[in-house]
N, C-alpha and C positions, 0 to 999 in steps of 0.2 A: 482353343476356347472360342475365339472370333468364327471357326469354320460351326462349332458345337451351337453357339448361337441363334446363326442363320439356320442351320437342320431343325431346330426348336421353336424357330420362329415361323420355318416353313409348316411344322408341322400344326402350331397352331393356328396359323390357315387354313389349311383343312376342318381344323376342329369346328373351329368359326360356320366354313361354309357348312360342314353335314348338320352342327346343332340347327340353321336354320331352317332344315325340313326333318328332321329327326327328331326325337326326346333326348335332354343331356343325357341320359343314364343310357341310353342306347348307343350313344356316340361315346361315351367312357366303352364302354365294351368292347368295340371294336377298337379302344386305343388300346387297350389290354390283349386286346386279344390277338391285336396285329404284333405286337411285345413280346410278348412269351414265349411263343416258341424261340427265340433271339437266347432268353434266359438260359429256357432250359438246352438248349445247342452247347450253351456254352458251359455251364454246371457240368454236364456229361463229359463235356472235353475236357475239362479241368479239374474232376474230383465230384462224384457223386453224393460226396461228404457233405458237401454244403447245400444240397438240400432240406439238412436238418439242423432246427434253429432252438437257441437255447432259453428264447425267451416265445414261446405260443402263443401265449395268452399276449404280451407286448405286441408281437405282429398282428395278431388277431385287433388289437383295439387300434391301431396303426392304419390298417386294413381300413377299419372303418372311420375313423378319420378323414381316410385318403378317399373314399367314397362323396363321404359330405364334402371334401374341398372341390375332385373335379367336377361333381354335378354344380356345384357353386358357380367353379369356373366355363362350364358350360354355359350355363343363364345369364353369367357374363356377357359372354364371347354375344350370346343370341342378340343383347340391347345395344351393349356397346363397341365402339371401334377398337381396333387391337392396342392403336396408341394410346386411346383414353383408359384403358382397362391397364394397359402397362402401368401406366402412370402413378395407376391405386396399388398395384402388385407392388411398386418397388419400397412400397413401405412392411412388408413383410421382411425383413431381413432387421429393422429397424426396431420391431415389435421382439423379434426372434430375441435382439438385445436386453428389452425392457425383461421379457418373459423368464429369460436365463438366470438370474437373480433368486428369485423366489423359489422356482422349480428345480433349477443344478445346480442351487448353492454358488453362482457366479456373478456374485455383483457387478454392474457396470460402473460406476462411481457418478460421481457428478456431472462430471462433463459429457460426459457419455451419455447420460439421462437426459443432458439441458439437448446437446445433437439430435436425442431420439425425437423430440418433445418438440424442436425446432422444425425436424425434418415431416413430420404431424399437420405440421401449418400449412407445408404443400399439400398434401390429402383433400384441405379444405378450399385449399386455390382451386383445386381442378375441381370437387362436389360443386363450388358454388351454393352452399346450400341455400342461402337467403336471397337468392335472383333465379333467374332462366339458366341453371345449372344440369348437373347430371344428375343430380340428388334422384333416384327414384328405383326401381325396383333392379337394374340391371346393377347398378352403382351399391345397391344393398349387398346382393350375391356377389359384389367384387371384392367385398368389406369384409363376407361372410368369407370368403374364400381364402384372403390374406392369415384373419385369426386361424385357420383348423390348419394353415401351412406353418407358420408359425408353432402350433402344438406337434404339427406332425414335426417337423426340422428338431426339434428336443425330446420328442420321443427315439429319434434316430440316433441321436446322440448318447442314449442309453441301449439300443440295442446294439450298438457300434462297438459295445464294450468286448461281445464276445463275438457275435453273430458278423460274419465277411461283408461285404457292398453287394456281390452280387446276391446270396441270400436273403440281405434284405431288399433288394428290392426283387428277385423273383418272388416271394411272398406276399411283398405290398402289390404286385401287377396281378397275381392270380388270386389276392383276397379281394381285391376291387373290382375286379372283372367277373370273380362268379356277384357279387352280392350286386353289382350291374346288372349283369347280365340277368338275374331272378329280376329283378324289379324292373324293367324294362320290357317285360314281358307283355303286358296288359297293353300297353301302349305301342307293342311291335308293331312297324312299320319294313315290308321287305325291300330292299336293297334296289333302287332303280337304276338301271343299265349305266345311265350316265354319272353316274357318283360312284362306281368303281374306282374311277381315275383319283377319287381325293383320297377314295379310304385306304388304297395302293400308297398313295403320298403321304397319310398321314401315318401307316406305318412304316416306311421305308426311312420318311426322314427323323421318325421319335426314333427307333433302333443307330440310325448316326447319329443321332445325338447324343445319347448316350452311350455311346462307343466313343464318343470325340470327348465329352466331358471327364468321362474318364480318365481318359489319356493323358488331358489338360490336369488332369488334379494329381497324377501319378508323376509329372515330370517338375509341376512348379507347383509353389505353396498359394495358400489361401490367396494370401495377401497379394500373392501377384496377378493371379488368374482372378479372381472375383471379382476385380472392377469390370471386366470385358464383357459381365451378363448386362451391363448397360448397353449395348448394342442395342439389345432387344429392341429399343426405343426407332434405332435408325429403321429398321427392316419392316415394323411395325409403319410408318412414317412411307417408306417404299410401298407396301402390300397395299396399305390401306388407299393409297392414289390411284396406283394400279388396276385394282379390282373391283374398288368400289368408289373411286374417283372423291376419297375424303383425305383433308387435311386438318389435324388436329388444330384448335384454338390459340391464343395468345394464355390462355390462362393454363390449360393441358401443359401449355411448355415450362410454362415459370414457374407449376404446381412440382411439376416433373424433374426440373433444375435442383429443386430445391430437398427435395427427395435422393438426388444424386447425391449432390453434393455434401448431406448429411451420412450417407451410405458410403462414400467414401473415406470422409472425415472418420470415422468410426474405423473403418479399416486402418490407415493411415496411423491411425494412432493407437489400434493392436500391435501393430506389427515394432512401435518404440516400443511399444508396453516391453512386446516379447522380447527387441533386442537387448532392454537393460534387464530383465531378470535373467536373459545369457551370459552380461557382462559381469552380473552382480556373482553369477552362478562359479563361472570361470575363475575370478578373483578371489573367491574363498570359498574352494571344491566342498571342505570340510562343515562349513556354515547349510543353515538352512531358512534365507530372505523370507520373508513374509512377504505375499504378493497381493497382501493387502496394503504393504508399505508403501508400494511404488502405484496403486492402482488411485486416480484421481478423477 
């Protein structure tokens, strides 16, 4: 997960650099399109079956979804720093919480709401909205970006029912990249000599990354591997001195802290949740706990 990370963070370096001379939608295209052929290598070699998905119409509106997130995250990437944009991203998982309730019948309970609600208060540390903040258009599309991830992540969760990992995402990489790729047209810009070298990087390290996330979710659960997409932040914090010689604020960190520390809190306390309806499960096979009993 820590290697999956850094391949994800590299690749969003890339993304960063090309959206500044590029259209987002044009840079979504080439991440799709540097993707795909990775997919389809790998469907062929593993079963042509999964090509075929049992929800269309769900991938279809997933597709587009995924469309409105990465141009989101594009105009992101264009305003602001990788760390400052992390920072709003990691309240997507938080959201994913609140939204789970309503939408898959998964309540969160109390506490779990007062965490989400807590971890919210950072979003407004790092905006600053009421001062010399980030509050502005770039900060908009990172807000924009977070909600349609959040919709997309529970729509996934419904196609997960039938539809494999790699189907849905060969589908989400080739519905996003034709309907890119059409709308990026008007605004095409050709490919200048010296920006080979990112668009090489940004598909070389998306395809490891998601080869490595993979792997990370095949061999350990949620609850172990999920905290480590916090990295993000350190590489972010590296890249962004590096490259463009920035260091994130006092307020980015203790927006960001505080973002974490709710996102883990929440994990942390799935993962009891889970253990005692094992224990509850194990102690009387015949019985059937309400896991509304123990959820608080």
């Amino acid at each position: 997960m820590l290697a999956a990370v850094l391949m994800l963070s590299t690749m969003d370096v890339a993304f960063k650099v090309l959206v500044e001379t590029y259209s987002s939608l044009q840079v979504t295209f080439f991440r799709c399109a540097a993707s795909l052929p990775l997919f389809t290598v790998w469907i062929l070699a593993t079963g042509k079956a999964q090509f075929k998905t049992a929800y269309p119409m769900g991938q279809l509106i997933r597709g587009v979804i995924g469309l409105g997130m990465l141009y989101s995250v594009g105009e992101c990437f264009r305003e602001l720093q990788l760390a400052d944009a992390y920072a709003l991203f990691f309240a997507a998982p938080l959201l994913v919480t609140l939204l789970s309730g309503p939408m898959l019948g998964e309540p969160a309970g109390l506490v779990r709401i007062l965490a989400c609600v807590f971890g919210f208060s950072g979003v407004l540390i790092v905006l600053r909205p009421s001062g010399e903040g980030l509050m502005g258009y770039g900060a908009v599309m990172g807000l924009v970006a977070v909600v349609l991830y959040a919709l997309s992540s529970i729509l996934l969760r419904r196609l997960g029912h039938k539809d494999g990992t790699v189907t849905i995402a060969f589908w989400f990489v080739a519905l996003v990249g034709l309907g890119s790729g059409l709308l990026a047209i008007p605004d095409w810009r050709p490919l200048e000599r010296n920006d080979w070298l990112w668009l090489i990087m940004l598909g070389v390290s998306g395809a490891l990354g998601q080869a490595l996330i993979t792997a990370a979710f095949r061999r350990a659960s949620v609850a172990i591997v999920a905290p480590f997409d916090y990295t993000h932040m350190i590489w972010a914090v590296v890249y962004g001195y590096l490259l463009w010689g920035y260091l994130p604020g006092l307020e980015t960190w203790i927006g960001g802290a505080i973002l974490v520390a709710s996102g883990l809190f929440i994990l942390y306390r799935e993962r009891r949740l889970m253990m005692k309806r094992t224990a509850l499960a194990l102690a009387d096979p015949g019985g059937s706990p309400s896991q509304g009993s123990i959820r608080k």
